[in-house]
C-alpha positions as CSV (number, residue, x, y, z in Angstrom):
1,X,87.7,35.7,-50.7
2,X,84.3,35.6,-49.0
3,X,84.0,31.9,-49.9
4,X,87.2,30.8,-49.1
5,X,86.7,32.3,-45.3
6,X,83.7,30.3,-45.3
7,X,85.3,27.0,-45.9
8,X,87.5,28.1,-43.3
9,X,84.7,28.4,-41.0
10,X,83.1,25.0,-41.9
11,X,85.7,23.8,-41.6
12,X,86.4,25.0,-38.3
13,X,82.6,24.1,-37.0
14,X,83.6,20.8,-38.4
15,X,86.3,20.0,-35.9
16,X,84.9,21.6,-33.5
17,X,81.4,19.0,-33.8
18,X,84.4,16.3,-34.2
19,X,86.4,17.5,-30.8
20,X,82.9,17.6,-29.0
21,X,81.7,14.5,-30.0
22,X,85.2,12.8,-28.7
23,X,85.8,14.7,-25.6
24,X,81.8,13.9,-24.4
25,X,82.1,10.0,-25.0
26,X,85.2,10.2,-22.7
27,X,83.7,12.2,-20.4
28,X,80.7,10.3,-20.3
29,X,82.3,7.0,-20.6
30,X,84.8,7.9,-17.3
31,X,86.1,4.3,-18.6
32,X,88.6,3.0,-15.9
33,X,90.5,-0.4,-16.7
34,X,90.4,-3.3,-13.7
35,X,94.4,-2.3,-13.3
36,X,93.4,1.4,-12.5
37,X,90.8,0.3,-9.6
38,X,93.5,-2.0,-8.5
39,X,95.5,1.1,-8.0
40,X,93.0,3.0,-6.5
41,X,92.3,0.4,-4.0
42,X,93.2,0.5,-0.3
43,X,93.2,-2.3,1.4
44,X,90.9,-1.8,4.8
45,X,91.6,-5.4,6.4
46,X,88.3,-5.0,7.6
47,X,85.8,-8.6,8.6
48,X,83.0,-9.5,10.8
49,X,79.2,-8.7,10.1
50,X,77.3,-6.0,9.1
51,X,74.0,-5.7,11.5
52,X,71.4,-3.6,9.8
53,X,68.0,-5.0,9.2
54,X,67.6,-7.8,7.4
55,X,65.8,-6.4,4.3
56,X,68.7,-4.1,3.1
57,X,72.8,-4.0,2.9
58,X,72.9,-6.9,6.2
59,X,74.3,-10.1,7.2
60,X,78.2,-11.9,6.9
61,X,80.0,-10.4,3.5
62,X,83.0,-10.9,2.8
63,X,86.0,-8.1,3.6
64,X,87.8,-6.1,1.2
65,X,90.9,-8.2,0.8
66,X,88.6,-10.8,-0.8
67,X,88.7,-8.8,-4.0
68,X,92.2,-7.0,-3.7
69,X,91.1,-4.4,-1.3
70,X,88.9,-2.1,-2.9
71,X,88.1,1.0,-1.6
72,X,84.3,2.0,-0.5
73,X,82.6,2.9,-3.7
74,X,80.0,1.4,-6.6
75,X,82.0,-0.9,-9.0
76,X,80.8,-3.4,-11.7
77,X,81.4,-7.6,-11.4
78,X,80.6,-10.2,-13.4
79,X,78.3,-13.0,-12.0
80,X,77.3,-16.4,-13.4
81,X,73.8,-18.1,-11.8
82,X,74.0,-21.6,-11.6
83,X,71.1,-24.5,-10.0
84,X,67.4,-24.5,-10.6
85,X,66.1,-25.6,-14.1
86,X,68.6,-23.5,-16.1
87,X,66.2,-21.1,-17.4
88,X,66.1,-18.2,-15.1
89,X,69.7,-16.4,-15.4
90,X,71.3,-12.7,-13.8
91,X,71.8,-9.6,-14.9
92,X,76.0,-9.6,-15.0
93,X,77.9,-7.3,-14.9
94,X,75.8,-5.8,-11.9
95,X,76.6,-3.5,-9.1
96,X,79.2,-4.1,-6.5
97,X,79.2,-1.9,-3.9
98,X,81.7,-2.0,-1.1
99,X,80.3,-0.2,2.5
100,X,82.9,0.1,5.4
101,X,85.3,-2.7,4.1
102,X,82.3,-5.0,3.6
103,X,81.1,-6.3,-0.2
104,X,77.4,-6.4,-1.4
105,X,75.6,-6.9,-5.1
106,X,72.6,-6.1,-6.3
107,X,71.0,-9.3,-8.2
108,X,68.8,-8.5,-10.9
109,X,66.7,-11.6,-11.7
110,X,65.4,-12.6,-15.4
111,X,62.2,-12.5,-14.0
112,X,59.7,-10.4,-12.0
113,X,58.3,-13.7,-9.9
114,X,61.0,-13.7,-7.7
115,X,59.9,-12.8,-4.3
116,X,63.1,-13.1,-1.7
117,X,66.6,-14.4,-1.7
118,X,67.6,-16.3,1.3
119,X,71.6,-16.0,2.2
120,X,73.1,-17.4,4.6
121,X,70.1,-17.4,6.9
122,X,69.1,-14.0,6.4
123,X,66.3,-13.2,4.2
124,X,66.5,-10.0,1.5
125,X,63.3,-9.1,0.4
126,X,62.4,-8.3,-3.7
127,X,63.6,-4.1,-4.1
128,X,61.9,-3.1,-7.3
129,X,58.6,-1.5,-6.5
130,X,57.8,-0.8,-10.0
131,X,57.0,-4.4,-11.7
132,X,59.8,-4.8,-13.1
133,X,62.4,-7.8,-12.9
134,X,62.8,-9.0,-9.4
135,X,66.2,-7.1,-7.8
136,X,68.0,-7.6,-4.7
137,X,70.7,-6.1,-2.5
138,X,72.7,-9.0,-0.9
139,X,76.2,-9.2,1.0
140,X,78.8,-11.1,-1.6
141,X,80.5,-14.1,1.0
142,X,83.0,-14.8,-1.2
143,X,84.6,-14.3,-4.6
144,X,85.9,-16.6,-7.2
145,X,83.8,-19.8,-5.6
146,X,80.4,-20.9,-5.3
147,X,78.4,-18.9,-3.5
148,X,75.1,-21.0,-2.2
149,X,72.0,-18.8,-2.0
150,X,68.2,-19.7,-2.3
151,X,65.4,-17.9,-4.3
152,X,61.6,-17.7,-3.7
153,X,59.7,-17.8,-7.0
154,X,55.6,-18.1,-7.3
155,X,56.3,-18.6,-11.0
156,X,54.4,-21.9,-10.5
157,X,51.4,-21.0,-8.8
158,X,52.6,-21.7,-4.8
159,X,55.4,-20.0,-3.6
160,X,58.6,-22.4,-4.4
161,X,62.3,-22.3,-2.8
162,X,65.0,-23.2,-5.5
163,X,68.9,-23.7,-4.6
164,X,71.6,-21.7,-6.8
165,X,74.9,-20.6,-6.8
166,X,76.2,-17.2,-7.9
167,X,80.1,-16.7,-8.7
168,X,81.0,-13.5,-8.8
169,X,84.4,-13.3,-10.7
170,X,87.4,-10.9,-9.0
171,X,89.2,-10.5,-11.9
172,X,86.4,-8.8,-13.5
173,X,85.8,-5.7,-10.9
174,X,85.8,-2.7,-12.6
175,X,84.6,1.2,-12.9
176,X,80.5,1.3,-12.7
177,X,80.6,3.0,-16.1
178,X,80.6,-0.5,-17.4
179,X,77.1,-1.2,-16.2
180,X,74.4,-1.7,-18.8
181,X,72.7,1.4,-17.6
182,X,75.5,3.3,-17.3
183,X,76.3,2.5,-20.6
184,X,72.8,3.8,-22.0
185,X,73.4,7.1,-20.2
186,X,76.4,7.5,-22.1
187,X,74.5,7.3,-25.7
188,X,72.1,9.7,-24.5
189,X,74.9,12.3,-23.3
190,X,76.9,11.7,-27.2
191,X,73.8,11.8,-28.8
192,X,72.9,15.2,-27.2
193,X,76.4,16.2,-27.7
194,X,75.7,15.5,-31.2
195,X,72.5,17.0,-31.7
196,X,73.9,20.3,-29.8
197,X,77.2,20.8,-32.6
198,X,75.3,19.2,-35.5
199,X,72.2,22.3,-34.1
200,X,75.3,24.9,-34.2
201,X,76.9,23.9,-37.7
202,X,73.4,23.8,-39.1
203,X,72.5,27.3,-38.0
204,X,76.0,28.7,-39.2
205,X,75.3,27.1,-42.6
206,X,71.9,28.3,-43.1
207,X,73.6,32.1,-42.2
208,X,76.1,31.7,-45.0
209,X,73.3,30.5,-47.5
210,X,71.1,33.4,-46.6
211,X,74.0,35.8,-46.7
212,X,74.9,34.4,-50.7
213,X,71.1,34.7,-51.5
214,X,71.1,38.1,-50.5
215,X,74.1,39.2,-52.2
216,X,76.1,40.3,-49.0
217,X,79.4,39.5,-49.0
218,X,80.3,38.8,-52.6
């Protein structure tokens, strides 16, 4: 009898690492297809220019009914770098954040050498203070065309101004779960998840082996 209750019970701590495993990958995922922002989105009809300084979230972007309206919020987009010598690229999908109707990306750079983007006349400045891959925050003009923008590199000694073109793809906007990092966070929350049930099955087993050597229960 004693050993047939504790099948029961591993078997029970067995779904229950299973369950816990499945509900914190959903959880953590908070997937959301491109149809469900689509039906979150409210269209603001807003335009014109957003007039903070010119080292942050400034400058002409474009409005919300560029991109089907999205609310304000942190989404992900696709983006393809094109110009220059072909070997620097961006990190895609990246962070689309839409601010008061108005559409801006961060642009993470293959390289650290990149000192300041140049759009549309206004100058953003290089964000990441620790060393790492040069990273802007810059207004999105447009979707699903070129975009024209120039970067500053000192990858060759004296400070050089190189033409590109980013496209950032409407069709691809989706929930900020998608993001590389976001995605990373998510391991690290299944993995403790995992650690956590496989901790609890572990110590239940051990208290059943204990219980046999000892006699108890039989």
């Amino acid at each position: 009898m004693g050993k047939r209750i504790d099948r029961k019970v591993r078997a029970a701590l067995r779904r229950v690492f299973l369950v816990t495993v499945l509900i914190a990958g959903q959880t953590a995922a908070g997937m959301m297809t491109h149809e469900d922002v689509k039906a979150a989105s409210a269209s603001s009809g807003k335009d014109g220019q957003a007039t903070e300084g010119s080292s942050g979230m400034d400058g002409q972007a474009a409005s919300a009914s560029s991109a089907g309206g999205l609310a304000d919020g942190r989404y992900a987009v696709d983006v393809v770098l094109s110009g220059g010598s072909g070997k620097a690229s961006v990190e895609s999908p990246t962070l689309l954040e839409v601010k008061d109707g108005k559409y801006f990306a961060q642009i993470t750079w293959s390289s650290s050498n990149y000192d300041y983007m140049i759009v549309e006349g206004e100058t953003y400045y290089n964000e990441n203070a620790d060393g790492g891959n040069s990273m802007f925050q810059i207004p999105v003009l447009a979707f699903d065309e070129e975009m024209p923008v120039i970067a500053d590199t000192v990858a060759m000694g004296a400070p050089h101004e190189i033409q590109y073109t980013l496209h950032f793809y409407s069709d691809s906007v989706g929930s900020e779960s998608s993001l590389p990092r976001e995605g990373a966070k998510r391991v690290l929350i299944m993995a403790a998840c995992i650690i956590v049930a496989g901790g609890i099955l572990n110590y239940f087993t051990n208290k059943r082996r204990k219980r046999d050597y000892s006699g108890a229960g039989r």
